[in-house]
GUSEVEX-120769 format. One line per field, with one value per residue (C-alpha): residue in one letter; x negated, y, z; residue number from 1. Coordinates in steps of 0.001 Angstrom, whole numbers, plus 500000, padded with zeros to 6 digits. Last residue first. Example, Ala and Ser with C-alpha at 12.3 -4.5 7.8 and 13.67 -1.06 7.14 Angstrom:
! residues 2
aa (S / A)
east (486330 / 487700)
north (498940 / 495500)
up (507140 / 507800)
i (2 / 1)
//
This chain:
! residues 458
aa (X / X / X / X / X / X / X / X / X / X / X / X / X / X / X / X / X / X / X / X / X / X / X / X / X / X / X / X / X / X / X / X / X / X / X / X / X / X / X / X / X / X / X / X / X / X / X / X / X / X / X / X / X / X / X / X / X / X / X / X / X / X / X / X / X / X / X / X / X / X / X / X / X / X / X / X / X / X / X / X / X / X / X / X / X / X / X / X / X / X / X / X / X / X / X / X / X / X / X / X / X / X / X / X / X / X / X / X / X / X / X / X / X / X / X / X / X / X / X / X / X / X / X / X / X / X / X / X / X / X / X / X / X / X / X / X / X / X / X / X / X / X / X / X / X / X / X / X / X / X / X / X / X / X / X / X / X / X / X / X / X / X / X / X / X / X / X / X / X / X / X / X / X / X / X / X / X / X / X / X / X / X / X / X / X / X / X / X / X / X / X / X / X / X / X / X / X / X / X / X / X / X / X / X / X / X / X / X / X / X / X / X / X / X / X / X / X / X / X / X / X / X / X / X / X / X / X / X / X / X / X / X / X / X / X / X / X / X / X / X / X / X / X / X / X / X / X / X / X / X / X / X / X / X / X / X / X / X / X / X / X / X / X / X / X / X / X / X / X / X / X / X / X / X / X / X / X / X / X / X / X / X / X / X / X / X / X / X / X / X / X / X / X / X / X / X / X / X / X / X / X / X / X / X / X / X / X / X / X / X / X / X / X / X / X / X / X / X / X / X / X / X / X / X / X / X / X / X / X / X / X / X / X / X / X / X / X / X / X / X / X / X / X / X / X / X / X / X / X / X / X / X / X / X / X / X / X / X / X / X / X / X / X / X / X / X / X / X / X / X / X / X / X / X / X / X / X / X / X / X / X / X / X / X / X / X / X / X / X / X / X / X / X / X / X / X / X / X / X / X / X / X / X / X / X / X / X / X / X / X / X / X / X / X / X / X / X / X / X / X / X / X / X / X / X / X / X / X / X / X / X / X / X / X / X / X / X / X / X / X / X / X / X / X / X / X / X / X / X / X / X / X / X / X / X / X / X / X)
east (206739 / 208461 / 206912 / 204241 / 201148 / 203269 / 202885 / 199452 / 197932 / 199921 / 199354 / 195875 / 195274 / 197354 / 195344 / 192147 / 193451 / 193963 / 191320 / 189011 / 187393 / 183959 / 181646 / 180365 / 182112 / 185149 / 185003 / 184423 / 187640 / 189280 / 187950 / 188283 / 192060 / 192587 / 190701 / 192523 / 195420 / 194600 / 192746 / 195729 / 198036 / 199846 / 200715 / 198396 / 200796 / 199023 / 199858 / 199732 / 197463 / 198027 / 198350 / 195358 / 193317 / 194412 / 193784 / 190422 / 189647 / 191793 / 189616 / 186473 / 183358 / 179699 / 178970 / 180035 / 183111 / 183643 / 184945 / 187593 / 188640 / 188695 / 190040 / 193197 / 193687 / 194948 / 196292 / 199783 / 199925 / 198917 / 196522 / 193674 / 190342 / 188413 / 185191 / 183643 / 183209 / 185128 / 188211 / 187968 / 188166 / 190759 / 193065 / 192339 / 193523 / 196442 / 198080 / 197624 / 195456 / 198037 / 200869 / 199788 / 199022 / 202262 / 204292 / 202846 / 204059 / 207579 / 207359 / 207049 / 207825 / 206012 / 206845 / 206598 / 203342 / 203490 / 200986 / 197455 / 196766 / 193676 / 194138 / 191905 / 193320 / 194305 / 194771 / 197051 / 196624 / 198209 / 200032 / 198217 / 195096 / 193638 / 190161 / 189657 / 188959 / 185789 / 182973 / 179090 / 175810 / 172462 / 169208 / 165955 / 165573 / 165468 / 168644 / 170042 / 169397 / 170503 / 174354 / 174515 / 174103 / 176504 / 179067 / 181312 / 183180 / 183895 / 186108 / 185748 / 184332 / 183547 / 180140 / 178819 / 175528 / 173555 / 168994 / 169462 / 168391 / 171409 / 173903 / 172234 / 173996 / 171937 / 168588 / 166987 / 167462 / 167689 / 166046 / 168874 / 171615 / 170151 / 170785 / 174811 / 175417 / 175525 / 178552 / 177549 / 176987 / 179619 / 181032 / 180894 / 181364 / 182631 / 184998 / 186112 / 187723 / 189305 / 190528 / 191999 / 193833 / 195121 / 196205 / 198589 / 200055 / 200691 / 202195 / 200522 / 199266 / 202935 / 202753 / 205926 / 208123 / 207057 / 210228 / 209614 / 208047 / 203589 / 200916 / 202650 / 201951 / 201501 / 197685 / 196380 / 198822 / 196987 / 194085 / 195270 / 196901 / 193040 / 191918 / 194367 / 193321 / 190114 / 187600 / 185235 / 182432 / 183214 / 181908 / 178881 / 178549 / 176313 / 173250 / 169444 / 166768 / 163487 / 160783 / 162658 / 164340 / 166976 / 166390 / 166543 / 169346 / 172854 / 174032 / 175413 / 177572 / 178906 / 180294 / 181626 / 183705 / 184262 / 185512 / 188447 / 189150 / 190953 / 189458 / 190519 / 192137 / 189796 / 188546 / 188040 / 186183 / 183818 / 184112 / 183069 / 179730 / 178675 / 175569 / 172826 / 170322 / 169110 / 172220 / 174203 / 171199 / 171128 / 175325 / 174644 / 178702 / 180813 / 184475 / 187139 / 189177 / 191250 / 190117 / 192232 / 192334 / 195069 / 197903 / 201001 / 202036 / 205341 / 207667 / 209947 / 210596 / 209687 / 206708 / 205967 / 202395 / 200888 / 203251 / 202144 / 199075 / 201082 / 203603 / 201210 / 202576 / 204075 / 207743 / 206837 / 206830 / 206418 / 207270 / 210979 / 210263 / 213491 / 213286 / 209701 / 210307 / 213858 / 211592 / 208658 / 209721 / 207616 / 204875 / 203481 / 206707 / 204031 / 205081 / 204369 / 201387 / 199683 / 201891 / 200094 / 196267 / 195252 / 196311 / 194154 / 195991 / 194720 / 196625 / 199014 / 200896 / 198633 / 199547 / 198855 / 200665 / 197495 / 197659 / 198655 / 195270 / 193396 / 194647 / 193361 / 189893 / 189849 / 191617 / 188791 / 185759 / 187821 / 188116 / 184262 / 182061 / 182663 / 186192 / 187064 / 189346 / 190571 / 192961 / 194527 / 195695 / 198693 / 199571 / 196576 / 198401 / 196008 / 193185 / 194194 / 194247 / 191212 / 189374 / 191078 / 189321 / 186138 / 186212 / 187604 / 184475 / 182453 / 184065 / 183500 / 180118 / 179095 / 178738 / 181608 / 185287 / 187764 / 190998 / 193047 / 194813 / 196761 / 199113 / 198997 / 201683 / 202323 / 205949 / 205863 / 207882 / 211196 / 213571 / 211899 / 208709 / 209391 / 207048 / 203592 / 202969 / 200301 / 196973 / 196088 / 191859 / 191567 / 188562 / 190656 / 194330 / 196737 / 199862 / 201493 / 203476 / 202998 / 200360 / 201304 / 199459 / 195937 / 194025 / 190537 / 188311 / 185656 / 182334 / 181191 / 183623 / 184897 / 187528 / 190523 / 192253 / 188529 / 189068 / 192152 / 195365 / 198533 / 201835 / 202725 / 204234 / 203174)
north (314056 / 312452 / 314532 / 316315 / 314389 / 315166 / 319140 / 318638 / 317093 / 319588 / 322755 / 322478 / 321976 / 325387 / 327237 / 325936 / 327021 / 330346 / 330846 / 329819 / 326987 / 325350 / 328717 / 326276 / 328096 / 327812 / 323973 / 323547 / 325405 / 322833 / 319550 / 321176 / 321695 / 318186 / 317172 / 318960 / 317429 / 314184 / 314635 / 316268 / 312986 / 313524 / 317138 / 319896 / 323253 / 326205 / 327280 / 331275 / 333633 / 336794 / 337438 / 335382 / 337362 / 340893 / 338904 / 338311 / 341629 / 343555 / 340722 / 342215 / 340326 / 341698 / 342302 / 338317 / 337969 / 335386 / 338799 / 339298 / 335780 / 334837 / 338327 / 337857 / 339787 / 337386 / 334889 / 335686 / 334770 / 331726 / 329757 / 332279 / 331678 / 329288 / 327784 / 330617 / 328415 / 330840 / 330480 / 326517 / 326795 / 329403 / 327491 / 324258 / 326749 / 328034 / 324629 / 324104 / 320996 / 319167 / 319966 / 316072 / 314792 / 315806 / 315036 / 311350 / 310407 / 311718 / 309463 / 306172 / 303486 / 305192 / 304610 / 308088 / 308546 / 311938 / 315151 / 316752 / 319351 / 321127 / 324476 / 325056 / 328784 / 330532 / 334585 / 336880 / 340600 / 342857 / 341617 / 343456 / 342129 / 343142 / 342535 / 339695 / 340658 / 342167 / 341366 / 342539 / 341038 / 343115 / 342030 / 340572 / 337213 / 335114 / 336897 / 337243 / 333607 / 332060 / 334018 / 332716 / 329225 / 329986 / 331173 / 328488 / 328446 / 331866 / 332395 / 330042 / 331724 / 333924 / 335647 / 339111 / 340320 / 337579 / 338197 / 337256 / 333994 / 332712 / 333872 / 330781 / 327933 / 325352 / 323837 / 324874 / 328193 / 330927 / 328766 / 325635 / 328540 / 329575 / 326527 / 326341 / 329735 / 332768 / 335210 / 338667 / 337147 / 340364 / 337923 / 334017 / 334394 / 337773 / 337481 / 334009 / 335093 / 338109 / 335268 / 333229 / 335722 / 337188 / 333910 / 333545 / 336853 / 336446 / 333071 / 330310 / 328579 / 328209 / 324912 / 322847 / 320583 / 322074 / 323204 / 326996 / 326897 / 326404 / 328781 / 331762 / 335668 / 338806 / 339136 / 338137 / 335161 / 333855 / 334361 / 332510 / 329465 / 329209 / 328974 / 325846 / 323916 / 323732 / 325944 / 324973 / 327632 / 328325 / 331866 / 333626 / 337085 / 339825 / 338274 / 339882 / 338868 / 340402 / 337792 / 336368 / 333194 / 334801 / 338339 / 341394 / 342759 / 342018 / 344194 / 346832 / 344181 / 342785 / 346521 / 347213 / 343553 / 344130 / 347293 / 346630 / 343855 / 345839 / 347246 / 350519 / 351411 / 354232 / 352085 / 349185 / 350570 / 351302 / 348359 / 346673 / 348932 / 351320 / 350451 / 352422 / 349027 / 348997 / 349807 / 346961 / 344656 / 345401 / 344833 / 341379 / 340157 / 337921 / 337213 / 336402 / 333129 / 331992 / 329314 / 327911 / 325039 / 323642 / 323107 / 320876 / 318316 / 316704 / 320268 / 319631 / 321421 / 318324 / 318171 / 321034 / 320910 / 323937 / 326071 / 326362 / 327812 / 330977 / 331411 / 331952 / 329868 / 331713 / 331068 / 327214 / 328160 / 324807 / 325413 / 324570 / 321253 / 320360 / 322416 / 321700 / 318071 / 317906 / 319667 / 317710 / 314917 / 311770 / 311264 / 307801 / 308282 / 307464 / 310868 / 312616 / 311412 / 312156 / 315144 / 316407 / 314851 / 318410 / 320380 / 317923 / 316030 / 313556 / 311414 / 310601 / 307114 / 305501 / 303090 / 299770 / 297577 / 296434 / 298939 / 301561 / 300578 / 300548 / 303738 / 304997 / 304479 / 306085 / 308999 / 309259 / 308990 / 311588 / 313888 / 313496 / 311348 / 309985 / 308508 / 308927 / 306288 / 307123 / 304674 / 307229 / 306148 / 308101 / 308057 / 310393 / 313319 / 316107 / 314096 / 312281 / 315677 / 317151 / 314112 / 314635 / 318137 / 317252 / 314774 / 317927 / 320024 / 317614 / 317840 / 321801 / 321635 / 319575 / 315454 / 314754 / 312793 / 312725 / 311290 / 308254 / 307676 / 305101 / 305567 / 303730 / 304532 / 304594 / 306267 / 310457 / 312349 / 314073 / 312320 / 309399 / 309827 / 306999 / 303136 / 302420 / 298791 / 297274 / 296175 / 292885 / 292268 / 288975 / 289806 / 291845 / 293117 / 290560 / 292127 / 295363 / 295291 / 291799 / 290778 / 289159 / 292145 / 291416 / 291875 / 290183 / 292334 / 290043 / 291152 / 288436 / 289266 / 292163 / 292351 / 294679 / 295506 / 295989 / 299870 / 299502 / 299441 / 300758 / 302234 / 299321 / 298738 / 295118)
up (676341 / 673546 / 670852 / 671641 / 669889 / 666578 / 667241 / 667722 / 664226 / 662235 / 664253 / 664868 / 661093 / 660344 / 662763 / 661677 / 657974 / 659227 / 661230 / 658326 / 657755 / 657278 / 659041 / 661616 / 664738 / 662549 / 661959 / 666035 / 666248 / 663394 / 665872 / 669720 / 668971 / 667942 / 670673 / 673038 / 672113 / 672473 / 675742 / 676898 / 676192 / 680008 / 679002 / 680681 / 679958 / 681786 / 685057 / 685173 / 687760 / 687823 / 691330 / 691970 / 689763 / 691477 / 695261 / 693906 / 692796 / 696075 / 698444 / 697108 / 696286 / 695473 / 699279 / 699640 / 701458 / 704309 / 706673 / 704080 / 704147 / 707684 / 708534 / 706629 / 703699 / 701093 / 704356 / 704335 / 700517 / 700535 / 698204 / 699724 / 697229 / 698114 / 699472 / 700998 / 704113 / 706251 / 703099 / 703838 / 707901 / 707643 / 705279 / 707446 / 710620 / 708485 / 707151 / 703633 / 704512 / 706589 / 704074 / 702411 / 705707 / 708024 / 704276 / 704979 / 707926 / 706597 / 703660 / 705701 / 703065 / 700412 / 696951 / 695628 / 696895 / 698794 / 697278 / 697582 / 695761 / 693765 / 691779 / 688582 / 688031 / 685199 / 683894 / 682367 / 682631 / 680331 / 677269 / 674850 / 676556 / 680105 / 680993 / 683210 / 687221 / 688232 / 689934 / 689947 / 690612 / 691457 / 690466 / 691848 / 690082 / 693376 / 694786 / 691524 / 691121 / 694555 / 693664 / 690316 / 692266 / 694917 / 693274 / 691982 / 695247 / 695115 / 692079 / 688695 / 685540 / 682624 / 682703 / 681769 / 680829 / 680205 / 680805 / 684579 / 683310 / 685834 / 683145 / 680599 / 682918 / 684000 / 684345 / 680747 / 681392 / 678263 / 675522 / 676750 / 676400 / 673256 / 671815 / 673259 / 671680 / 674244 / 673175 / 671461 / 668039 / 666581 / 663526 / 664761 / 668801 / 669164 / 666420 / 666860 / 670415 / 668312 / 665815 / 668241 / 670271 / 666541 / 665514 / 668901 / 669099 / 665244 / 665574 / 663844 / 666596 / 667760 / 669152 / 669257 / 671826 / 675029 / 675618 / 675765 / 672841 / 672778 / 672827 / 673886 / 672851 / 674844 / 673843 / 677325 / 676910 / 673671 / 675722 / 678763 / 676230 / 674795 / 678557 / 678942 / 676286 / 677578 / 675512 / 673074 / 673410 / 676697 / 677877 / 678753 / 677265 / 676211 / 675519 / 676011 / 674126 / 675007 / 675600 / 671948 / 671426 / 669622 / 668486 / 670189 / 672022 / 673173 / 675688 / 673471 / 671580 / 675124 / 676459 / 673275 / 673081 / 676806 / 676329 / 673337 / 675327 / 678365 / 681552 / 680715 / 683986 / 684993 / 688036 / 685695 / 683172 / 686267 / 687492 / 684296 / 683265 / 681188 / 679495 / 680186 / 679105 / 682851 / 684526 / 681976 / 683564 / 687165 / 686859 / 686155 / 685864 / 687402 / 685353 / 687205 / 687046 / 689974 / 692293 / 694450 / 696900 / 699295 / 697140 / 698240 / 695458 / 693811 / 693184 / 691153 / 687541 / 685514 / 687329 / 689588 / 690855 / 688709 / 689598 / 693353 / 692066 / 690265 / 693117 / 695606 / 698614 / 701073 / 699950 / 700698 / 704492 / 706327 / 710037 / 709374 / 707465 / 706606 / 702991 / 702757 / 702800 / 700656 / 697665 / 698224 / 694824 / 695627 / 693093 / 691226 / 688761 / 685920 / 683976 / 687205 / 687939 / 684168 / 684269 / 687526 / 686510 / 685249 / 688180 / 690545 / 692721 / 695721 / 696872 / 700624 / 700822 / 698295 / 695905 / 695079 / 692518 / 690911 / 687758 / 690363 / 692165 / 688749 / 687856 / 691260 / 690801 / 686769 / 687841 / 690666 / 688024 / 685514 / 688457 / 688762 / 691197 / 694453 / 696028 / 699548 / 700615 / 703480 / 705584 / 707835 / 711798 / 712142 / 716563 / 717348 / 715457 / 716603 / 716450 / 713323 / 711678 / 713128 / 711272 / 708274 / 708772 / 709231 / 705959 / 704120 / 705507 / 703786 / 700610 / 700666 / 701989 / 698870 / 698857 / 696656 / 697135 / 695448 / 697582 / 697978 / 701982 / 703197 / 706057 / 709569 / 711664 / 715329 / 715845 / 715948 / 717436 / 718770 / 716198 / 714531 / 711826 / 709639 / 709283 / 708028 / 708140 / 709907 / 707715 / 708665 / 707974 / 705992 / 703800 / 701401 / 701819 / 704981 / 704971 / 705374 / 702258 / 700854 / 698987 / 695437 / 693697 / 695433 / 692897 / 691832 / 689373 / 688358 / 687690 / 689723 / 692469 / 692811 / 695575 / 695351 / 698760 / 700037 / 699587 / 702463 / 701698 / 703456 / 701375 / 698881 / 695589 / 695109)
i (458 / 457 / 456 / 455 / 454 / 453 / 452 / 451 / 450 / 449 / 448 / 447 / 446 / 445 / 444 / 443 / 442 / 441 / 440 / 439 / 438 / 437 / 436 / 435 / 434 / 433 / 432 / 431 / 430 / 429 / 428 / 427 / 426 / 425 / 424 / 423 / 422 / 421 / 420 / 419 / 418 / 417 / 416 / 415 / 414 / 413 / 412 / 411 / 410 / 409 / 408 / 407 / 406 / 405 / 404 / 403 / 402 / 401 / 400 / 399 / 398 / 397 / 396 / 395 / 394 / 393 / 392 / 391 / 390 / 389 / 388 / 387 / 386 / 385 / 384 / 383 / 382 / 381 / 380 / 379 / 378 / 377 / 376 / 375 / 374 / 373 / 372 / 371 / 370 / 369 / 368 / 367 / 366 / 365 / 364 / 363 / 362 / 361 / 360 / 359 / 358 / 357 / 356 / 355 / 354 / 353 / 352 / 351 / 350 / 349 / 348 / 347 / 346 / 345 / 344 / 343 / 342 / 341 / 340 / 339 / 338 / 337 / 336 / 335 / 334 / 333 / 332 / 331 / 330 / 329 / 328 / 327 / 326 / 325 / 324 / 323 / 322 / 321 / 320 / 319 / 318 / 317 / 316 / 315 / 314 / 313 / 312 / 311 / 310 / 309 / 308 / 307 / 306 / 305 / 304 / 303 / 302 / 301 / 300 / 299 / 298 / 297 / 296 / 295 / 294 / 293 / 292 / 291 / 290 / 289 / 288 / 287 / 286 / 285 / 284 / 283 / 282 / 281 / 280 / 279 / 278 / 277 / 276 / 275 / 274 / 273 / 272 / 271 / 270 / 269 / 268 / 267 / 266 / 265 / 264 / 263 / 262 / 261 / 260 / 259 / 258 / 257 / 256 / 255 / 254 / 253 / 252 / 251 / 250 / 249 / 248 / 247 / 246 / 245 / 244 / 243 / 242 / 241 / 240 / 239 / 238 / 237 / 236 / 235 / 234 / 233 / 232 / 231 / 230 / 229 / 228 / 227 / 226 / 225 / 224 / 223 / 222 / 221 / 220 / 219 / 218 / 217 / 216 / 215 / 214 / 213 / 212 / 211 / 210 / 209 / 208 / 207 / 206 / 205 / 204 / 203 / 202 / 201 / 200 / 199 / 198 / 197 / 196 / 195 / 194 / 193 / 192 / 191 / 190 / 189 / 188 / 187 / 186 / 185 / 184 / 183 / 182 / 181 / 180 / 179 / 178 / 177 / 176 / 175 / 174 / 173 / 172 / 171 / 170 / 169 / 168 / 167 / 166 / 165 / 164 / 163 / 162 / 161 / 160 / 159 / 158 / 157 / 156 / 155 / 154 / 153 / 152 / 151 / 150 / 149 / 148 / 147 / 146 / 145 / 144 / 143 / 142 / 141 / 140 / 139 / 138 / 137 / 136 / 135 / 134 / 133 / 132 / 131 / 130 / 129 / 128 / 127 / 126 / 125 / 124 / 123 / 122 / 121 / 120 / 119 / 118 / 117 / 116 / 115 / 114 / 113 / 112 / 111 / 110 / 109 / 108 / 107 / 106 / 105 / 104 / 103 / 102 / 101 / 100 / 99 / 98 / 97 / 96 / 95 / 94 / 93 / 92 / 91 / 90 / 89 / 88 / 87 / 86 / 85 / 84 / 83 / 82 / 81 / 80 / 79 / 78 / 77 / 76 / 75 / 74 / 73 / 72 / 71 / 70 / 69 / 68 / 67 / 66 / 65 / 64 / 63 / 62 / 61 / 60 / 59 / 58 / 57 / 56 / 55 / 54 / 53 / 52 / 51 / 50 / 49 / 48 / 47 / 46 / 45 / 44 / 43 / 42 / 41 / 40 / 39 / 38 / 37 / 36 / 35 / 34 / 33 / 32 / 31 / 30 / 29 / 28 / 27 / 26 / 25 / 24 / 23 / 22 / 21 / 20 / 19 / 18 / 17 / 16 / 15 / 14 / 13 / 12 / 11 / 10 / 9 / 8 / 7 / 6 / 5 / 4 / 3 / 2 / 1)
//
């Protein structure tokens, strides 16, 4: 059954076993015997009672919350479109999981949730409706205002299948207590003489990091992945004015100079200068978390705003100052990524023009406002990168020119359906390096031969 209204009881677990409801009819009778209506089109000059079905992550956090508000404000100001949520805890991986099983049942949902990862693994299934005929009709839909950069990362084959409604550019946060104390000079102020670049951050980091490990005086210079997602390697391989992969996604090009030289300068400061935070020290640092909130890191990559509240509870706590700047500029300037979130039109929906009014719902200006006064986001419009809602949500660390610089130069990376697969074959010859088994070069060369198969026929 291909099907637009469901509710969570649609599959029944019984004893362990999964019991689905595939020979259901479309707005029949789905778990316990409650009748589900069918969801039918938007006529001229309103809207017809319709009841759409609804898949989303779910997590208990003000931001999630706020999302449950807002669905709420939705069906109050469209009283006809009664939503069938289903909010679904845990991790992205948790929610993939959920909804496979629906499309494995023949259920899908009118209106689901996106993240930027999970686009080719929707697209490739044919779960998502192309928006391109939506946003062109829909006169008080704007797609030029969306930031070109997050927009891009819910185009599938070049159409786009999701609306975004949360940003978060990468910056990197910085102790700026701790570069005063040591006299080292810090980002802004590279930054305000426009040499912001990775020559300074390598200085900056190897005269931050002092004494030895495990030490009452060990300080670190840098916080960053030690097996990256695919998608950060592609940002330094960017930063360096090179490209991870051809234009057609057929073949890496590990091997390129641009490329090699990205990963060797990132191999640098982990293996050669020990300026970045190994995973042990990390637990010596703080146990609980991440090592920048030991106030004893210098500089941190990571996610905009929303990720900010914890760094932001130890400075407070730990008495010093944070600072934020965006990344430091390669040979090919700025180039950065985002982990955008969407929400997009099942492709077999009966009653797709219901469910456009939900998907754009939460791109919509007072939702924007709502999520950007919570300090939840970044602006994924343009209009609203200086609005007062988000300069007035600021934290005295934050600037809306830094954030609106990282947005700007935000990229979409390439997240093939088989990521895992690739990724792993990437994490396996870097995690060689970091143990001093192979060198770039031959990492490089492994890379290439066990990814350049995994992208054929995508």
């Amino acid at each position: 059954m291909q099907g637009t209204a469901w509710t969570r009881r649609g599959l029944l677990h019984w004893g362990g076993i999964s019991l689905a409801v595939a020979a259901t009819p479309l707005g029949g009778v789905l778990g316990c015997g409650r009748a589900i209506p069918p969801a039918t089109g938007v006529p001229a000059g309103g809207v017809a009672p319709a009841s759409i079905a609804f898949a989303t992550l779910y997590k208990e956090d003000p931001s999630w919350q706020l999302s449950k508000r807002q669905l709420s404000d939705f069906e109050a100001k469209f009283p006809n479109i009664k939503v069938e949520p289903d909010w679904i805890s845990g991790s992205t991986t948790d929610y993939l999981k959920k909804v496979q099983t629906y499309f494995a049942s023949g259920l899908q949902p009118d209106v689901l949730y996106i993240h930027y990862l999970q686009t080719a693994t929707f697209g490739a299934q044919g779960v998502l409706l192309d928006l391109n005929k939506h946003a062109q009709q829909d006169k008080s839909f704007q797609a030029s205002d969306l930031i070109q950069g997050v927009a891009d990362h819910f185009r599938y084959r070049d159409k786009p299948v999701g609306v975004p409604w949360y940003s978060g550019p990468h910056t990197l946060l910085y102790n700026k207590t701790l570069f005063q104390k040591l006299g080292v000079k810090t980002p802004d102020e590279y930054e305000r003489e426009g040499k912001w670049t990775w020559e300074t951050l390598r200085e900056a980091a190897q005269k931050l990091t002092r004494g030895a490990p495990g030490g009452p005086d060990r300080t670190v210079g840098l916080q960053t992945d030690l097996l990256p997602r695919l998608g950060r390697w592609e940002r330094w391989v960017w930063q360096n004015g090179g490209e991870l992969f051809d234009k057609e996604r057929t073949k890496s090009q590990f091997t390129a100079p641009a490329a090699a030289a990205a990963f060797a300068y990132v191999a640098d400061l982990v293996t050669k200068d020990r300026v970045v935070v190994t995973a042990e020290e990390a637990t010596q640092l703080v146990p609980r978390g991440s090592a920048f909130l030991s106030g004893r890191v210098g500089m941190q990559y990571g996610i905009a705003r929303d990720a900010m509240t914890a760094p932001v509870e130890a400075a407070k706590s730990g008495g010093y100052e944070l600072g934020l700047v965006p990344l430091p500029k390669g040979k090919g300037g700025r180039q950065n990524i985002d982990g955008p979130q969407a929400y997009g039109v099942g492709a077999a929906s009966k009653a797709p023009d219901v469910a456009w009014q939900l998907a754009r719902w939460w791109a919509d200006e007072r939702p924007q406002e709502q999520r950007l006064e919570l300090g939840a986001s970044v602006p994924v419009r343009k209009s609203m990168s200086r609005s007062k809602a988000f300069v007035e949500s600021l934290r005295p660390f934050e600037s809306a020119g830094t954030l609106e610089e990282a947005s700007r130069t935000v990229r979409a990376p390439f997240s093939p359906a088989n990521l895992g697969d690739v990724e792993r074959a990437v994490d396996e010859a870097w995690n060689a390096v970091l143990a001093g088994q192979k060198t770039i070069k031959d990492a490089l060369d492994q890379m290439t031969s066990q990814v350049d198969p995994l992208l054929k026929g995508l």
